[in-house]
KOLKE-932800 format. One line per 3 residues: their letters; for each residue x, y, z of C-alpha. Coordinates in nm, 2 decimals. Each point is the difference from the previous one (the first is absolute). Layout:
a = X:Y:Z; ... $
This chain:
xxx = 0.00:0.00:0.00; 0.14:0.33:-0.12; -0.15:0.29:0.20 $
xxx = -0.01:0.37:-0.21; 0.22:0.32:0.04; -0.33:0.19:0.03 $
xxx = -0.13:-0.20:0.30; 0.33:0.02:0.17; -0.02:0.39:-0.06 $
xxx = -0.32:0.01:0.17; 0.06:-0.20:0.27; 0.34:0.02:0.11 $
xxx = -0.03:-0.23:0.26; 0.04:-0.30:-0.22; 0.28:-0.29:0.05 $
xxx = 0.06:0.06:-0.39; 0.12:0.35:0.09; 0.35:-0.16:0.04 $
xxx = -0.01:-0.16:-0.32; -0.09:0.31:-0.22; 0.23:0.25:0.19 $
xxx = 0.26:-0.19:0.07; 0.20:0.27:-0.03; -0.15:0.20:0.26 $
xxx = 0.00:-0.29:0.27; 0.37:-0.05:-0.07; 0.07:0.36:0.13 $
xxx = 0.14:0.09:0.31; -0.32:0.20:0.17; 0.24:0.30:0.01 $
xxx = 0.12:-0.02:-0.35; -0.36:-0.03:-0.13; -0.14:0.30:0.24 $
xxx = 0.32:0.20:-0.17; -0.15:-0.13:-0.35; -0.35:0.09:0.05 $
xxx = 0.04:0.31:0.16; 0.24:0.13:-0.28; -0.22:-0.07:-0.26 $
xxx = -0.27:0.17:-0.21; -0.25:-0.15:0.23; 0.09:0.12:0.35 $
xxx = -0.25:0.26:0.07; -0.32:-0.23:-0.10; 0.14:-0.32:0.20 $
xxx = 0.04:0.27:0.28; -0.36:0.16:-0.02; -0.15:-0.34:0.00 $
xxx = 0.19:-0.13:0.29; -0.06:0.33:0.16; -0.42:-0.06:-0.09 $
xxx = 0.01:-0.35:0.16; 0.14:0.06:0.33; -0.22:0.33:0.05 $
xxx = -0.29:-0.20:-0.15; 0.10:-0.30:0.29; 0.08:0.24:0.28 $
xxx = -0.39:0.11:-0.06; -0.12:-0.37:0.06; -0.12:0.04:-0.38 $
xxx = -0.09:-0.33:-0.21; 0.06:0.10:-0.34; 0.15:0.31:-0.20 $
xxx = -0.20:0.10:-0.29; 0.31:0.12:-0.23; 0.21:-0.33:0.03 $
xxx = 0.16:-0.09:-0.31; 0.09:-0.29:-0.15; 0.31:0.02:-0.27 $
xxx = 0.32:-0.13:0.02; 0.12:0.24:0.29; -0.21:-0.20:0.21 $
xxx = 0.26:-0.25:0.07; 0.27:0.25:0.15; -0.32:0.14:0.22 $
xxx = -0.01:-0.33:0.12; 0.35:-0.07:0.04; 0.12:0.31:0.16 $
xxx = -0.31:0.00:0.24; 0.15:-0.32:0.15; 0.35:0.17:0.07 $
xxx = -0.19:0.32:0.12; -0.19:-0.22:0.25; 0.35:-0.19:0.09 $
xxx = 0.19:0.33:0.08; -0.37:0.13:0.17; 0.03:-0.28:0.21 $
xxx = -0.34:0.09:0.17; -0.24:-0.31:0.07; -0.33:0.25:-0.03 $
xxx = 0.12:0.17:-0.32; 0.08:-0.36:-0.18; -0.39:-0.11:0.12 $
xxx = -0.10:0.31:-0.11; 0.14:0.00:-0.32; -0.07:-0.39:-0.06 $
xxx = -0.34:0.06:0.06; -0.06:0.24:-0.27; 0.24:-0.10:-0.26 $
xxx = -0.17:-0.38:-0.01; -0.31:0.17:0.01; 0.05:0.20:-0.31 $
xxx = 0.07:-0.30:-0.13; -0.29:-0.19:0.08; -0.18:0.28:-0.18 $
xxx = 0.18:0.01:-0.34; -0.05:-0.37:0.04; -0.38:0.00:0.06 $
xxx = -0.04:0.31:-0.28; 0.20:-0.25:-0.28; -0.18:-0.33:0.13 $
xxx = 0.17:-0.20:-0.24; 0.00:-0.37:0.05; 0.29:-0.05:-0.18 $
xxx = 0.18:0.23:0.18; -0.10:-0.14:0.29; 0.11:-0.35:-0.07 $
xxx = 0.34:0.12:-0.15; 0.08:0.18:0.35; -0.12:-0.28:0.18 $
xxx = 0.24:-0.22:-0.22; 0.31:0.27:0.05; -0.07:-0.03:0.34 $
xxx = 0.05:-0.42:0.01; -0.36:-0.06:0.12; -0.21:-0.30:-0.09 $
xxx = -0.24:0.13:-0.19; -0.24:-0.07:-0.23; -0.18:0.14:-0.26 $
xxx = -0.39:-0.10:-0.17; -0.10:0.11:-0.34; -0.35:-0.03:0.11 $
xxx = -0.10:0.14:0.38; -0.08:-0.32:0.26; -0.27:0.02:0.22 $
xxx = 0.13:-0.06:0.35; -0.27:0.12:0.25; -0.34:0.26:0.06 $
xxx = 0.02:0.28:0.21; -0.34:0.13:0.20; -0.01:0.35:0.05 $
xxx = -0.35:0.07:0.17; -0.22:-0.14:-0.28; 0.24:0.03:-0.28 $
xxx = 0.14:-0.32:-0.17; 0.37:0.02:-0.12; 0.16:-0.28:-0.17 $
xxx = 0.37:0.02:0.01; 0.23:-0.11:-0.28; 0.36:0.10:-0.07 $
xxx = 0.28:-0.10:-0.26; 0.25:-0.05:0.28; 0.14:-0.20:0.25 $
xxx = 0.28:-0.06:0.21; 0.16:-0.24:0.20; -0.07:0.06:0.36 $
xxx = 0.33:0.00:0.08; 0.05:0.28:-0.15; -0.32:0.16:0.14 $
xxx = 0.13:-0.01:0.33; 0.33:0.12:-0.02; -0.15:0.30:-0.17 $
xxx = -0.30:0.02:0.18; 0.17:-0.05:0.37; -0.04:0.36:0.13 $
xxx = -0.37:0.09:-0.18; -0.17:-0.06:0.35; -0.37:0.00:-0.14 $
xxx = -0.20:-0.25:0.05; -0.07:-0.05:-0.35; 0.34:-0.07:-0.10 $
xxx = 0.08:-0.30:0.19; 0.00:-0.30:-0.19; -0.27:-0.18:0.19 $
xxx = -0.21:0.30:-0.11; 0.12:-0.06:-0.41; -0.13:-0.26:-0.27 $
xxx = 0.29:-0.29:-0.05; 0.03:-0.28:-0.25; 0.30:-0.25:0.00 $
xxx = 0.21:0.26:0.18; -0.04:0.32:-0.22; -0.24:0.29:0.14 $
xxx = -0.24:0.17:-0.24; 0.11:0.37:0.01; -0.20:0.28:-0.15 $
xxx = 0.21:0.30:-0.23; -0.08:0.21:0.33; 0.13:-0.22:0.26 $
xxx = 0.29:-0.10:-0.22; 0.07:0.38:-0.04; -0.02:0.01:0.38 $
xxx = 0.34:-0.28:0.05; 0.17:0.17:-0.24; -0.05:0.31:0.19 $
xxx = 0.12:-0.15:0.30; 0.27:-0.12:-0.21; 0.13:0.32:-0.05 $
xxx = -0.06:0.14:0.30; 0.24:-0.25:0.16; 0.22:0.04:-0.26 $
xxx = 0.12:0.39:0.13; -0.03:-0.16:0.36; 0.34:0.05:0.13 $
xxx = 0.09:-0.02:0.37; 0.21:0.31:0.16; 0.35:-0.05:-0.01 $
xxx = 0.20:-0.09:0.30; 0.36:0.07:-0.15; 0.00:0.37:0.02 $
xxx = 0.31:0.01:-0.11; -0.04:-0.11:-0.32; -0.32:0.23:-0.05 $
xxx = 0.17:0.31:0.08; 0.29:-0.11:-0.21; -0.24:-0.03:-0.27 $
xxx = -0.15:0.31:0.06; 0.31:0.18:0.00; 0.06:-0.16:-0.38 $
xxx = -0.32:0.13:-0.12; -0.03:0.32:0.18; 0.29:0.12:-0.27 $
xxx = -0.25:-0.07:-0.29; -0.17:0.35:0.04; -0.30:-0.09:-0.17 $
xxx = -0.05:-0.29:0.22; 0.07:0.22:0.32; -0.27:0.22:-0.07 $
xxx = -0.26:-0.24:-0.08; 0.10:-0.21:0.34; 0.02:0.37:0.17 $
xxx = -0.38:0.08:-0.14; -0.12:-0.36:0.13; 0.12:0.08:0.34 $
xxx = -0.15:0.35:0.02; -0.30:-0.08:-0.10; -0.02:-0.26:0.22 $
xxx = 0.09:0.18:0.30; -0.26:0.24:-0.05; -0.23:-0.29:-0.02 $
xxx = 0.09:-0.16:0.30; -0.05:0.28:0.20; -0.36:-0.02:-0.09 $
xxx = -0.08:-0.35:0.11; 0.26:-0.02:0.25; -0.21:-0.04:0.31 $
xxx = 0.15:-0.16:0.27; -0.27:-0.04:0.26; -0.23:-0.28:0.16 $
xxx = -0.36:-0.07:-0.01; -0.16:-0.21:0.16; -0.37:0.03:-0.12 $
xxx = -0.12:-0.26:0.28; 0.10:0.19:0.33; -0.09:0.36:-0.20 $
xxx = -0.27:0.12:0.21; -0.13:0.19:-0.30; 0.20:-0.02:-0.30 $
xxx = -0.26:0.23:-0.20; 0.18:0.29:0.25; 0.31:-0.06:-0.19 $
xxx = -0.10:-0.03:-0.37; 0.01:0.35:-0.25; -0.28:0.11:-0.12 $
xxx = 0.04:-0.17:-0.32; -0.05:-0.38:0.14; -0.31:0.16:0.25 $
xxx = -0.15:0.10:-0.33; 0.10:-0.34:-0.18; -0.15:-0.19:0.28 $
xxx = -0.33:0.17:0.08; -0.11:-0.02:-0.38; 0.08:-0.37:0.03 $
xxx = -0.16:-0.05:0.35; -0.33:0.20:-0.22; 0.03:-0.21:-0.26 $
xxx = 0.10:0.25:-0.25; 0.17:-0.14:-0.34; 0.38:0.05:0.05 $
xxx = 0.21:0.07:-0.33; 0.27:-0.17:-0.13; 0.30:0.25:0.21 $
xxx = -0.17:-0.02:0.32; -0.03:-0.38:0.00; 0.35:-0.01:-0.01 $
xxx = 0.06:0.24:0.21; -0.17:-0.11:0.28; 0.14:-0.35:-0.02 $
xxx = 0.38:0.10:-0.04; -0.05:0.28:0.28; -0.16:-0.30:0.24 $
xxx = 0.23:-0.29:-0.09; 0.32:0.23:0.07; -0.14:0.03:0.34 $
xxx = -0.02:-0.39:-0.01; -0.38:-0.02:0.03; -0.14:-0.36:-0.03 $
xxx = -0.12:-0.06:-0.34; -0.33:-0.12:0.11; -0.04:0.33:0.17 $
xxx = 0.05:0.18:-0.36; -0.19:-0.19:-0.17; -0.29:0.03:0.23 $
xxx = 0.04:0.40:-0.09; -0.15:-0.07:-0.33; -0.26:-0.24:0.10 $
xxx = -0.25:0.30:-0.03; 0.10:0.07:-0.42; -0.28:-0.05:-0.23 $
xxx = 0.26:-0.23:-0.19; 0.17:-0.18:0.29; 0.09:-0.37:-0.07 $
xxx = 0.14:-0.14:0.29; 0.28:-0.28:-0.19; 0.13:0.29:-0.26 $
xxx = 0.06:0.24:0.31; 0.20:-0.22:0.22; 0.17:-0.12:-0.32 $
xxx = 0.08:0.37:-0.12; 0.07:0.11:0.39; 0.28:-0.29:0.04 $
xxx = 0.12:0.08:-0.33; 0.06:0.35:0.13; 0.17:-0.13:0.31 $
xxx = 0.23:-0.20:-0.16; 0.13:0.28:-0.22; 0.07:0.23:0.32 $
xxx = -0.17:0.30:-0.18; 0.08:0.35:0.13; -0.29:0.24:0.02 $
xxx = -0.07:0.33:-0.18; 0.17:0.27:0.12; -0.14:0.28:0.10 $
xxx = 0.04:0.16:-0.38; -0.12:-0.28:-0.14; -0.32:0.05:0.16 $
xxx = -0.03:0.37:-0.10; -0.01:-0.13:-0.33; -0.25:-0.24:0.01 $
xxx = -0.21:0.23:0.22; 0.02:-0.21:0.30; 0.19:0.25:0.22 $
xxx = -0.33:0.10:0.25; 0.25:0.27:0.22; -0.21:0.30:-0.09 $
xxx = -0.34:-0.25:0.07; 0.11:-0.08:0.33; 0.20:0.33:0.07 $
xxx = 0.22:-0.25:0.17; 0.31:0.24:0.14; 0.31:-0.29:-0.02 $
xxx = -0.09:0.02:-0.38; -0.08:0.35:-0.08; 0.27:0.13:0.25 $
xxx = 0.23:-0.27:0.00; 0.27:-0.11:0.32; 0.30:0.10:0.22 $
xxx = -0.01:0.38:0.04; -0.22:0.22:0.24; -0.01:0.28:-0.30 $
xxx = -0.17:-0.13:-0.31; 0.22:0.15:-0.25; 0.29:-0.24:0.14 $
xxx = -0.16:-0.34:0.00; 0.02:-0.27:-0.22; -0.24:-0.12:-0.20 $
xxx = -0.14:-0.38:-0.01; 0.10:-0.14:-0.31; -0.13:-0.42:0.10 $
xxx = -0.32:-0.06:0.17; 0.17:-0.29:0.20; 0.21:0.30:0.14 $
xxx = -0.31:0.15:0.11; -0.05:-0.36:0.22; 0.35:0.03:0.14 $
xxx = -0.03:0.40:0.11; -0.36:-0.07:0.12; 0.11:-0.30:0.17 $
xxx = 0.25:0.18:0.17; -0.16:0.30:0.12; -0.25:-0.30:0.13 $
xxx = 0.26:-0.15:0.21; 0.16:0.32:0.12; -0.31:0.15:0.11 $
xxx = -0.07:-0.31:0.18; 0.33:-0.05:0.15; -0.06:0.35:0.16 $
xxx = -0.33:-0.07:0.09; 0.14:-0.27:0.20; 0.25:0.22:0.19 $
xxx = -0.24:0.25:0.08; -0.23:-0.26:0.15; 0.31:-0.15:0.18 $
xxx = 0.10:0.34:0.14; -0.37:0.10:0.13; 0.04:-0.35:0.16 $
xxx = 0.32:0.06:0.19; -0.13:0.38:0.07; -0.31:-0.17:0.19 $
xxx = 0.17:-0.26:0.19; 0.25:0.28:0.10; -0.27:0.21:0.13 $
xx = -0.18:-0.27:0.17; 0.32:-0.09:0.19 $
């Protein structure tokens, strides 16, 4: 089997990579980030590095503008060395995340069969292919009848080395139509593997020899191109991290009244839902990333939309886990201005409108996370209530010295 240049172009990923640019994978990583960014080329590779770690450090799952041409094999290359000399476990998730995402989506948009067989073959599965679809099973959805069918299978060994970290139920083999060893696998599902394929694939675990990092670094830090694409990286990581970084506890169960500590935003989120008021689309997930990051049950926000005119129990929980498994951050606070969900003005809620850490208002910071308006709240809770506790303490030593 002879897999094409153009599929190797578009999906980078591909064992045959080695074959048809043998010449690149014989290159020292310095000599070839010396090549690439001397050449014609360099500011494009760079902008589209540049797009996918902004696009990741945003917890987005696709970017609308990604091409596919033959440059896409040094974006993929170099984005491995990037996340090598980044050595940052939460950037490499991050990043793996979206880039096999975007690539589950050029994969559903082409939904070619023979594509999809000729990756599975590059990727020495046992596969097979059906010129005509075989019927494997019915699916009841309320009163709707679905046969299932598919032109593929694969062997379930295969399945399960691929499959092994896809937690949903309906993944596990027990759950999946078998016949002499080979699982029937929808284009969707098989799409799904190969996803998790590639996700793996940019996987790599931080580096313990330091040594040899920074000496790397050093090498590539005289490529000036390089330099300022690694320096760009950083920045705009560190400004992102000092959005979400929120070092605080919560523990929702002992929380007398966790409402006291919420922004206005979530009150807003919450008492349409508790009214039974259609939520769209942003303040769904909004409401379940702001929750989960304060480790609610998922039960617990589930049972938040249990009052929506659409709520189906099994698609929630499913879509709810989903969304704790991916760690999502929630919107910051500009975010939400831009949807319209920011409610400071509603509420006339002072920690937003006048924001923290200043008696004078013209020298106070503003909130820019509504998880930082937990941690302030949660502070003032505890400070207030640590003094309350000394005063009460000192009125009790006052009256047992006046008694004496």
């Amino acid at each position: 089997m002879s897999i094409g240049i153009e599929l190797i172009n578009h999906y980078p990923w591909l064992p045959s990579l080695k074959k048809f640019y043998s010449d690149i994978a014989d290159k020292a990583p310095t000599d070839f980030i010396t090549e690439v960014f001397s050449g014609d080329s360099c500011s494009e590779i760079k902008s589209r590095l540049l797009n996918l770690f902004e696009a990741a450090f945003e917890n987005k799952e696709e970017i609308y503008d990604y091409k596919i041409d033959r440059l896409n094999i040094y974006v993929y290359l170099i984005l491995k060395i990037v996340l090598y000399v980044l050595n940052d476990k939460i950037i490499t998730n991050r990043i793996a995340n979206l880039y096999s995402k975007i690539n589950y989506n050029e994969l559903q948009k082409d939904n070619n069969e023979a594509d999809l067989y000729d990756i599975g073959e590059d990727l020495k599965l046992n596969i097979n292919y059906f010129q005509t679809p075989v019927k494997f099973g019915v699916n009841l959805v309320k009163v709707q009848r679905e046969n299932l069918e598919t032109k593929f299978t694969i062997h379930f060994i295969d399945y399960l080395r691929l499959a092994s970290k896809l937690r949903d139920e309906h993944r596990k083999l027990a759950h999946n139509s078998l016949s002499n060893g080979y699982v029937f696998i929808q284009n969707r599902r098989l799409m799904r593997l190969f996803q998790e394929y590639i996700r793996e694939k940019l996987i790599v675990n931080e580096t313990k020899d330091i040594a040899t990092l920074k000496a790397f670094i050093a090498d590539v830090s005289e490529i000036p191109e390089f330099k300022d694409l690694y320096d760009k990286i950083l920045t705009a990581w560190t400004k992102r991290k000092e959005d979400i970084d929120f070092t605080f506890e919560f523990n929702f169960k002992t929380h007398e009244d966790p409402m006291s500590v919420f922004p206005p935003c979530v009150k807003e989120i919450l008492k349409k839902a508790q009214e039974g008021q259609n939520l769209v689309h942003h303040e769904r997930l909004f409401i379940v990333w702001f929750l989960l990051a304060l480790e609610y049950p998922i039960e617990k926000v589930v049972e938040i939309f249990s009052t929506m005119p659409d709520f189906d129990r099994e698609k929630t929980t499913y879509q709810v886990k989903f969304a704790e498994k991916k760690k999502y951050v929630p919107y910051q606070c500009s975010t939400l201005k831009t949807y319209n969900l920011c409610m400071d003005a509603k509420y006339k809620d002072e920690l937003c409108l006048d924001g923290y850490g200043a008696k004078e208002i013209s020298e106070r910071k503003k909130l820019k996370h509504p998880l930082g308006y937990v941690r302030i709240k949660q502070y003032r809770d505890e400070k207030n209530k640590k003094y309350l506790e000394n005063r009460a303490k000192n009125e009790q030593i006052k009256e047992s010295k006046n008694e004496k």
